[in-house]
One Martini backbone bead per residue (centre of mass of N, CA, C, O) as a GRO file, in nm:
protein
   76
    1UNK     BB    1  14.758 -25.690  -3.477
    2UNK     BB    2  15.069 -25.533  -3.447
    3UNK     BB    3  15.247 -25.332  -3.308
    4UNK     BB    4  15.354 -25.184  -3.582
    5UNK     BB    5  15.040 -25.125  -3.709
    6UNK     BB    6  14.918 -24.977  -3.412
    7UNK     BB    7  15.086 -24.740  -3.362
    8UNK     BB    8  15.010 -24.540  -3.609
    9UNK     BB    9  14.756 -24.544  -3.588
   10UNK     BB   10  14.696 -24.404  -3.271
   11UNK     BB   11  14.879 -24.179  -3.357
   12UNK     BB   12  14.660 -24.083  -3.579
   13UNK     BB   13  14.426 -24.046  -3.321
   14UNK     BB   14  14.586 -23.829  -3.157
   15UNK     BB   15  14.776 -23.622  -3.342
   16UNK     BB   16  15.037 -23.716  -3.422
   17UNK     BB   17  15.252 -23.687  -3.695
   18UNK     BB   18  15.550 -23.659  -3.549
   19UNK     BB   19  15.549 -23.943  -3.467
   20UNK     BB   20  15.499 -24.091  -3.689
   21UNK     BB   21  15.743 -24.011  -3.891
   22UNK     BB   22  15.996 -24.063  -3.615
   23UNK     BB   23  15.991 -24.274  -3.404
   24UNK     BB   24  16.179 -24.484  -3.556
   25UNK     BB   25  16.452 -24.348  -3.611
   26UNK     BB   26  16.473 -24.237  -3.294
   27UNK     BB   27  16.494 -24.516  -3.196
   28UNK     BB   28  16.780 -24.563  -3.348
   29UNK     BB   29  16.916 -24.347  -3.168
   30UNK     BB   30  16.850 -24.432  -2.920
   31UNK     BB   31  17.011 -24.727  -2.905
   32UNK     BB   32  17.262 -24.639  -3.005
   33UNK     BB   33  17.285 -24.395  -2.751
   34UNK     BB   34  17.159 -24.460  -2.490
   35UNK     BB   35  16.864 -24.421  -2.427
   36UNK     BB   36  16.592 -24.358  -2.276
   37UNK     BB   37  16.291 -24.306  -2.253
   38UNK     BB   38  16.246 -24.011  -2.171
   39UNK     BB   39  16.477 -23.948  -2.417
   40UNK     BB   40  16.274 -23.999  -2.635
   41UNK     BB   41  16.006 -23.882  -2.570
   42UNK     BB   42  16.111 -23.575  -2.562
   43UNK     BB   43  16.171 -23.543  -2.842
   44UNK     BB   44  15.938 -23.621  -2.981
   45UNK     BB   45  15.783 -23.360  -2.852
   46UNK     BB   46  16.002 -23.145  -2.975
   47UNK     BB   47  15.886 -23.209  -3.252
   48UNK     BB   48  15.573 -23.183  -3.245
   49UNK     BB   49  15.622 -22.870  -3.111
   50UNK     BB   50  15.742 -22.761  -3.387
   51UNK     BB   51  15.550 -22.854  -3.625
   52UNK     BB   52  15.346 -22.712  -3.511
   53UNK     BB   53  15.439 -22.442  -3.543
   54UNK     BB   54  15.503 -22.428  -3.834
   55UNK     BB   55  15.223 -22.467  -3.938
   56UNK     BB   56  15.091 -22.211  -3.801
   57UNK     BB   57  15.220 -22.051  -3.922
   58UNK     BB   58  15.154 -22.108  -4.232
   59UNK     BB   59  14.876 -22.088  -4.185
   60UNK     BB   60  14.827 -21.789  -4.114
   61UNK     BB   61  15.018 -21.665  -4.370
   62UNK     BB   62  14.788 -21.735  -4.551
   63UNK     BB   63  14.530 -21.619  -4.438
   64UNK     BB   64  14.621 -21.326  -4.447
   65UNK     BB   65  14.717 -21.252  -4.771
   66UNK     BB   66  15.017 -21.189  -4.792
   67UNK     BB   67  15.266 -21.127  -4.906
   68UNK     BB   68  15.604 -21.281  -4.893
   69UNK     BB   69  15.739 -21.016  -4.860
   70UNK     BB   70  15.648 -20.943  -4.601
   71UNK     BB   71  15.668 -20.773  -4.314
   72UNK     BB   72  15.682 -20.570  -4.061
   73UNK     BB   73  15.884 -20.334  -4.202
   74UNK     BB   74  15.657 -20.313  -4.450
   75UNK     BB   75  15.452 -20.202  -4.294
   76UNK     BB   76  15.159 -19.950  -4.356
   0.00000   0.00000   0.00000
C-alpha cells in the first residue's frame, strides 16, 4: 500500500476526520506559500480543533430537544 492511501486510513483510525478532509489542499497551499512543516501542521490542528468544536456544539443542540430558535435571552 503507497504512502497515499495508508495516511487517510491511519488518520481515520486516530479519529481525525479535519485531517483527512484537509491535508491534501492544505498541503498545496503550505507549498505554494512557503511554509514549515510546523506551520502546515499547526494550521492541520487548528481546523481539527475548530470542527470539533463545531461538531460538539451542534451535538449537544440536538440532545438538548430545544427549539431552534431558542436562545439564552429567550429561555424563561
Amino acid at each position: 500500500m503507497s504512502p497515499a492511501e495508508t495516511l487517510p486510513m491511519r488518520l481515520r483510525e486516530l479519529k481525525l476526520p479535519s485531517f483527512v478532509a484537509h491535508y491534501q489542499q492544505l498541503a498545496g497551499q503550505a507549498e505554494e506559500g512557503g511554509w514549515g512543516f510546523r506551520d502546515y501542521l499547526l494550521e492541520l490542528c487548528e481546523i481539527e480543533l475548530r470542527e470539533r468544536q463545531e461538531r460538539k456544539i451542534e451535538r449537544l443542540r440536538r440532545c438538548s430537544h430545544l427549539p431552534g430558535e431558542k436562545t439564552l435571552s429567550t429561555l424563561e
